[in-house]
C-alpha positions in Angstrom: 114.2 75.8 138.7 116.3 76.0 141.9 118.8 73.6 140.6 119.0 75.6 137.5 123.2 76.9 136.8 121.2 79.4 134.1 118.7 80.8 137.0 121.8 81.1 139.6 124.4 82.5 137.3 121.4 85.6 136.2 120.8 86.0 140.1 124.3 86.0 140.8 125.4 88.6 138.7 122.3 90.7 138.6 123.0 91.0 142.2 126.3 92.0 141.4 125.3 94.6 138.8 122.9 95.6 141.4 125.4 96.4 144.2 127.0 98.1 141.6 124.8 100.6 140.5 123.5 101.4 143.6 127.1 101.8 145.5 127.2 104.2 141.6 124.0 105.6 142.5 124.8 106.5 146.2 128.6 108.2 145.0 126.5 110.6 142.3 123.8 111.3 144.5 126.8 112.3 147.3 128.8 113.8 144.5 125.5 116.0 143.2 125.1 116.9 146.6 128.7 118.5 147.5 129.2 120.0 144.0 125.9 122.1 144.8 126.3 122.4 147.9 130.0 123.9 147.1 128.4 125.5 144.5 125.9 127.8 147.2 129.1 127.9 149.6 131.3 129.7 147.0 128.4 132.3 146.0 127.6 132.6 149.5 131.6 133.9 150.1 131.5 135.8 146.8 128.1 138.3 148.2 129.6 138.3 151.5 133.0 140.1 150.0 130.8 142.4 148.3 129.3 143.2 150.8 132.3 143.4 153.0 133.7 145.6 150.4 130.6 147.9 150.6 130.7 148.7 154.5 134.5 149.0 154.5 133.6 152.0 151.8 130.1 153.3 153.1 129.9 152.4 157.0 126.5 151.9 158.6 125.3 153.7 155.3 125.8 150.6 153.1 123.2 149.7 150.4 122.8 145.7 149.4 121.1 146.2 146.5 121.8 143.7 144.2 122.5 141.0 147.0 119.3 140.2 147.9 116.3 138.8 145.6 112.8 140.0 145.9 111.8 136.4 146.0 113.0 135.9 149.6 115.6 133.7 148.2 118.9 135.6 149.2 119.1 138.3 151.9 122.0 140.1 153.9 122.1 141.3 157.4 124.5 143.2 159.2 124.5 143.5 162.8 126.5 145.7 165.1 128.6 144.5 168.4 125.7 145.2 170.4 123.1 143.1 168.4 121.2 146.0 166.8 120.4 145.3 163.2 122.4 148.2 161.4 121.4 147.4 157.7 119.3 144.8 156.1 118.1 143.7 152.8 114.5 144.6 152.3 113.2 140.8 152.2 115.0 140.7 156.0 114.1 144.6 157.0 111.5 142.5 159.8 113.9 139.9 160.7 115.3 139.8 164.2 119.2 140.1 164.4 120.4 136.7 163.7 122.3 135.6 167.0 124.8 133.3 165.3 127.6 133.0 167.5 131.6 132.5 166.1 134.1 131.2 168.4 137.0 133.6 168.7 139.1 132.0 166.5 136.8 131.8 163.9 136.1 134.8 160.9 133.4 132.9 159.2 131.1 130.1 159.8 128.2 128.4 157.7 125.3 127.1 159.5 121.9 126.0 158.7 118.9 127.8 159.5 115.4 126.0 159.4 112.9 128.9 160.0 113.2 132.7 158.9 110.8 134.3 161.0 107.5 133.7 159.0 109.2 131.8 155.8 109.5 127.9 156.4 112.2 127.8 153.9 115.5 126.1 154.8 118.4 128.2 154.3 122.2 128.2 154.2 123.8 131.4 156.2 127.3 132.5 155.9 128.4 134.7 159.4 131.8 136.3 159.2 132.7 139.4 161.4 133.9 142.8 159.9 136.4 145.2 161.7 135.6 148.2 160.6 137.1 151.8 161.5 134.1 152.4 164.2 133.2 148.8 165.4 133.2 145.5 164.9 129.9 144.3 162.9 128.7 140.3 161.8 127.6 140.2 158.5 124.9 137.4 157.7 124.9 136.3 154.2 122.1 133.9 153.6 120.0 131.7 150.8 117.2 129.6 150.2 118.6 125.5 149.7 115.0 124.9 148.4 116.3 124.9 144.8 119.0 122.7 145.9 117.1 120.1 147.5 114.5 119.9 144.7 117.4 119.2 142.0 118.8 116.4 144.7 115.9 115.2 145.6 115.1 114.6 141.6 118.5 113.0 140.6 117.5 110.3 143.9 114.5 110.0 142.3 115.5 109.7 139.2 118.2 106.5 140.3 115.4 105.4 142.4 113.7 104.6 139.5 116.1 103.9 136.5 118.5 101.7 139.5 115.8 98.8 138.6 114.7 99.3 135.4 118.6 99.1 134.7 118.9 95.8 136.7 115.9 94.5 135.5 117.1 95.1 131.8 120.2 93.8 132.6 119.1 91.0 134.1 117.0 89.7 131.3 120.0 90.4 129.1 121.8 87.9 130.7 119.3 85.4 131.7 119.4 85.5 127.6 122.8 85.3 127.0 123.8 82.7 129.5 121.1 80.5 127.9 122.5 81.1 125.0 125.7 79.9 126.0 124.9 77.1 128.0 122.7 75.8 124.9 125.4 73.7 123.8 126.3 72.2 126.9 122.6 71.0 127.4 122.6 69.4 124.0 125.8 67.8 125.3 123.9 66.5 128.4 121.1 64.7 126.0 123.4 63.6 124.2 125.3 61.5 126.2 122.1 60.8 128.3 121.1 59.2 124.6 124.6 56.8 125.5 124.0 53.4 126.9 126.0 50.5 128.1 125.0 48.7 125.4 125.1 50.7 122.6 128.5 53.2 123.5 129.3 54.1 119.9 127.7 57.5 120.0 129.5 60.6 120.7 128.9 64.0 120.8 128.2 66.5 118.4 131.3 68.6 118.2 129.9 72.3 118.0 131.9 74.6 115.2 133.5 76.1 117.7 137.2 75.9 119.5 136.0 77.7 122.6 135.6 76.2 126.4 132.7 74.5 125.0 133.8 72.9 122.4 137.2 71.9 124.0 134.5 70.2 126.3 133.2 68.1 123.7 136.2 66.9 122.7 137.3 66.4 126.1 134.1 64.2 126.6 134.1 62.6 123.4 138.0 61.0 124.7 136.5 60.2 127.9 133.9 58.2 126.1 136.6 56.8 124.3 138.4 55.3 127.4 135.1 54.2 129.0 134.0 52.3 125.7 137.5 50.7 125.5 136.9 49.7 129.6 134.0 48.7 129.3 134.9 46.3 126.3 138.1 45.2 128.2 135.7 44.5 131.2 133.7 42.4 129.1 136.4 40.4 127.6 138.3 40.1 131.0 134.9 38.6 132.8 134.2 36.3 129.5 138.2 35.1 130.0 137.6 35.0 133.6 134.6 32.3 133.3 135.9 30.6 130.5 138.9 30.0 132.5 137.3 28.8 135.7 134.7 27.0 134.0 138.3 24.7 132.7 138.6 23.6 135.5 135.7 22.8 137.2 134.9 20.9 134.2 137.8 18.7 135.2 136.9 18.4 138.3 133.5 17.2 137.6 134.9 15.0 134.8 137.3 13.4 137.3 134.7 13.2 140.3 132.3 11.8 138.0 134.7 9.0 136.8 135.7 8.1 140.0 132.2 7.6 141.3 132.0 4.8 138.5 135.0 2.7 139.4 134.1 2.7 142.9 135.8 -0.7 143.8 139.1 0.4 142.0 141.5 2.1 144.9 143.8 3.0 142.1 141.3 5.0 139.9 140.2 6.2 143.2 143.3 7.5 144.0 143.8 8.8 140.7 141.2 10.8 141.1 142.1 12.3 144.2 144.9 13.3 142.7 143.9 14.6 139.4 141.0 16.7 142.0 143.3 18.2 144.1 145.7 19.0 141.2 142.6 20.9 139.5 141.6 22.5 142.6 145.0 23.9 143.0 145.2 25.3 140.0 141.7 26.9 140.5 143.0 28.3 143.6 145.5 30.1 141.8 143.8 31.2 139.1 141.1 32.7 141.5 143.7 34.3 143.8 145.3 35.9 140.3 141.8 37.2 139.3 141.2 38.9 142.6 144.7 40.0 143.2 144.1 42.1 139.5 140.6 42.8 140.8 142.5 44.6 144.0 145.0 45.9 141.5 142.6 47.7 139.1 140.0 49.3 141.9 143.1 50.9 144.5 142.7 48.3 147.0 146.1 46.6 146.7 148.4 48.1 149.4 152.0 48.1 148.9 154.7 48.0 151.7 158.2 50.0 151.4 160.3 47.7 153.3 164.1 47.5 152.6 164.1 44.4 150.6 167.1 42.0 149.5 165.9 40.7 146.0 169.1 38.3 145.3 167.2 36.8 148.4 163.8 36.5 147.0 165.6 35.3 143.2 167.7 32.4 145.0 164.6 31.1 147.5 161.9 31.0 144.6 165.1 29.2 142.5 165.5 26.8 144.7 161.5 26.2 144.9 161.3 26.2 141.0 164.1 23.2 141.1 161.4 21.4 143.0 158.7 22.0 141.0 160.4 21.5 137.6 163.2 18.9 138.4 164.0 18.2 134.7 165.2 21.9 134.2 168.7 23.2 135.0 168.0 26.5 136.9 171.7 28.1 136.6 171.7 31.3 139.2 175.6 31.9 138.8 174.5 35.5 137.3 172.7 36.2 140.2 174.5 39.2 142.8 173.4 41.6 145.5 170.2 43.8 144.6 168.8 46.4 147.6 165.7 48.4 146.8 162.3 49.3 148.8 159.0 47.6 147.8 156.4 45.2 148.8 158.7 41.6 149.7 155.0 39.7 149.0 154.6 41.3 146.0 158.3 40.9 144.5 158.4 37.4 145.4 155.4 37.0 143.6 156.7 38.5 140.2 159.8 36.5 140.3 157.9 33.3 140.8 155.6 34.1 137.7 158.7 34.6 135.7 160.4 31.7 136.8 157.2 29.8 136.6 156.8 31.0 132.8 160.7 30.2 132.1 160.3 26.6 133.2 156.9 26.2 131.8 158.2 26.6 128.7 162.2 26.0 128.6 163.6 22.8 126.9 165.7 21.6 129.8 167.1 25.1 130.6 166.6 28.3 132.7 169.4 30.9 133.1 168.7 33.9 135.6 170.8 37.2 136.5 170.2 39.7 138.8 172.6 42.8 139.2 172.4 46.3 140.6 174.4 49.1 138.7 174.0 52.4 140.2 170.8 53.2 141.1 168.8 50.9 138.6 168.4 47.2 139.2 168.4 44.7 136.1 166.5 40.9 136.6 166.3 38.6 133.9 165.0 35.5 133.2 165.7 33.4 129.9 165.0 30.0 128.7 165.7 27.7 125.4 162.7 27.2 124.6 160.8 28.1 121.5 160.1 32.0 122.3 157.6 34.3 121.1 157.1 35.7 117.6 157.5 39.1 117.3 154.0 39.9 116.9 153.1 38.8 120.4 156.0 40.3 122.2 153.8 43.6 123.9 150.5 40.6 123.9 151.8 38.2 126.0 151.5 40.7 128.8 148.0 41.2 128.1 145.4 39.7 130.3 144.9 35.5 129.6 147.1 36.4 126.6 148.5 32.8 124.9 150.7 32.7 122.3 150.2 28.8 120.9 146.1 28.1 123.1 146.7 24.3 122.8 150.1 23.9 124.0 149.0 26.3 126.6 146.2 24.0 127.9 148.8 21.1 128.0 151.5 23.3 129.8 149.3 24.7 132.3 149.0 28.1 133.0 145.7 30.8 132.9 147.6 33.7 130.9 147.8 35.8 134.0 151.0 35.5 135.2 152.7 38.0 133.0 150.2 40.8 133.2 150.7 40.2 137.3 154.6 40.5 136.4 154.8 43.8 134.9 151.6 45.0 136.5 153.5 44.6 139.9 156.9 45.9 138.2 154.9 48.9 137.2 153.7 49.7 140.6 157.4 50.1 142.3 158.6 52.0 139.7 160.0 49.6 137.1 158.9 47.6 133.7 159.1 44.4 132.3 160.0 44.0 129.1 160.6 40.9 126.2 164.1 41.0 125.0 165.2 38.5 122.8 168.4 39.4 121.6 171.4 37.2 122.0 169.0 34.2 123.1 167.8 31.4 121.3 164.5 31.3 123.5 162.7 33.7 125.3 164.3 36.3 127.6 162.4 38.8 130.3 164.0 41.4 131.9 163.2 43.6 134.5 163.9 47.0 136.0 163.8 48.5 139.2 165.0 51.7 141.2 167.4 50.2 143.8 168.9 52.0 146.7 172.3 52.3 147.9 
């Protein structure tokens, strides 16, 4: 289960909670520590002031009865300037002086002191010096830690144990809950696991809830959405796509075919060079359509931003149209100065599609404008020729979109141009659009972001 998100998310914050407790554990058991510690400190000071109190009143006659324990756990010593032991409690009576040395600007000092003559004991001593009205005397005030380490030495214990018995609750808590949680996502991944190309109508359970989780669902479910609607697109734009080509090539063969049976006819022969090349042409640019939209659709179509002269492009790709289409009257009067940054390959390639269309389809005229106002350039392309129902107006720029199929086959044309049009209008900025008010036929018109 390395891979498992439930497995790493339990480790990760059990080590967490771990680091937490025991940083937790550590502070109390340095807390416990001082506050007892303190604790002897303060009782140490309050015996040594009785004490005090007592040879500032009685001299070297001082009793410290009620200091000291018969246990061995508290004694008092006081020793005079020369190091003789002038009074003792009777658990310290056979104790050496205690040679605890203060610096001179010190009236008290707590020290630690390991062995007390026989007794093993540890124990915390508190030396201040007394003036008195004969001599100067130390006093030594001292008592067992033994206590005090047995009740620290417990609590670490006692964390030393409950520490991981805490963790290891804790951890199976959430090994638990984050199952529990990621349940749903799970039955999300078999679920769509259950999805296959061919059958994409399932979706995903939407759990009763409006959490992360089940925003998720949804999130997936409208992903699934715009895959199946791909995918379906894909489909039909590969079925156009050979349907189209297979046109033709089926000419072509046709053609070849015929001319292979009129061998000793140069005419038919020659017709059929011509009608071959014709097809072939036409195959070429359907082929160089599909893969330009091919480019388009996967990122791989770059784009310059060269300063670019459309009224330029709009009068060359005019004059070529006049060529072309001879019986239609091309009238580029409307046509004026247009600046803007783009792709000069690409532009010139939208305005011949549009032109192309226009004459395609025009009775026996083609009127084009081009202006700049401002910041926003306005191209537009209309002919008088039947135009498009309404209807069809947004399906025309569909992919091998045809509005009337069989004059369409006569007329030439694969359906692509169009979606090329506004698919390369789109892609510096702009949009293509069917407007056919004011016209009797059909009228283009496109916008762009110029520059000054």
């Amino acid at each position: 289960m390395p891979g498992s998100l439930r497995l790493r998310l339990t480790l990760v914050s059990s080590v967490i909670v771990a680091g937490v407790l025991v940083v937790t554990a550590v502070g109390l058991w340095l807390g416990q520590r001082r506050v007892l510690s303190d604790s002897m400190n303060d009782s140490l000071r309050q015996r040594a002031d009785e004490a005090e109190a007592r040879y500032l009143d009685s001299g070297s006659t001082v009793s410290f009865r009620g200091l000291a324990s018969s246990d061995d756990d508290r004694g008092v010593q006081l020793v005079s300037s020369r190091g003789e032991v002038l009074r003792a409690s009777p658990n310290l009576a056979d104790v050496s002086p205690l040679l605890i040395d203060l610096d001179p600007d010190e009236d008290e000092r707590f020290s630690k002191l390991s062995e007390l003559g026989a007794d093993d004991d540890t124990y915390r001593v508190l030396t201040r010096t007394i003036t008195g009205s004969d001599e100067t005397v130390v006093l030594h005030v001292l008592q067992s830690t033994d206590d005090m380490e047995e009740a620290i030495a417990a609590l670490a214990a006692t964390l030393l144990v409950g520490v991981p018995a805490v963790v290891a609750t804790l951890a199976a808590l959430m090994w638990w809950l984050i199952g529990r949680t990621l349940r749903p996502v799970d039955l999300m991944r078999q679920q769509v696991e259950a999805i296959t190309a061919s059958d994409g109508t399932h979706r995903i359970e939407l759990p009763p809830r409006h959490d992360e989780i089940g925003r998720l669902a949804g999130t997936m479910n409208t992903m699934l959405d715009r895959l199946a609607a791909a995918t379906t697109a894909q489909r039909g734009f590969v079925a156009d796509a050979a349907h189209e080509l297979r046109t033709p090539l089926t000419r072509i063969r046709t053609a070849a075919e015929v001319g292979f049976g009129h061998d000793d006819d140069a005419e038919e022969r020659e017709r059929t060079r011509q009608s071959i090349v014709a097809e072939s042409i036409e195959l070429q640019r359907l082929i160089d359509d599909l893969l330009l939209l091919a480019r388009a659709d996967a990122g791989q179509l770059p784009m310059r931003s060269d300063p670019v002269d459309l009224d330029d492009i709009v009068l060359a790709e005019c004059g070529q149209q006049r060529t072309t289409a001879p019986n239609v009257d091309i009238d580029t009067r409307a046509v004026s100065g247009a600046h803007l940054h783009g792709d000069a390959a690409q532009l010139t390639r939208m305005v011949r599609n549009l032109l192309t269309n226009a004459t395609r389809h025009a009775g026996s005229r083609v009127e084009v404008a081009l202006r700049q106002t401002g910041p926003t350039i306005e191209f537009s392309v209309s002919d008088d020729g039947p135009g498009v129902p309404a209807v069809d107006r947004e399906r025309i720029f569909d992919r091998f979109a045809r509005v009337d199929e069989s004059r369409s086959r006569i007329m030439g044309g694969t359906g692509l141009g169009l979606a090329i049009a506004r698919d390369i209008a789109t892609r510096h900025g702009g949009s293509v659009v069917y407007d056919a008010d004011g016209v009797p036929g059909a009228r283009f018109v496109v916008r762009l972001p110029g520059r000054d």
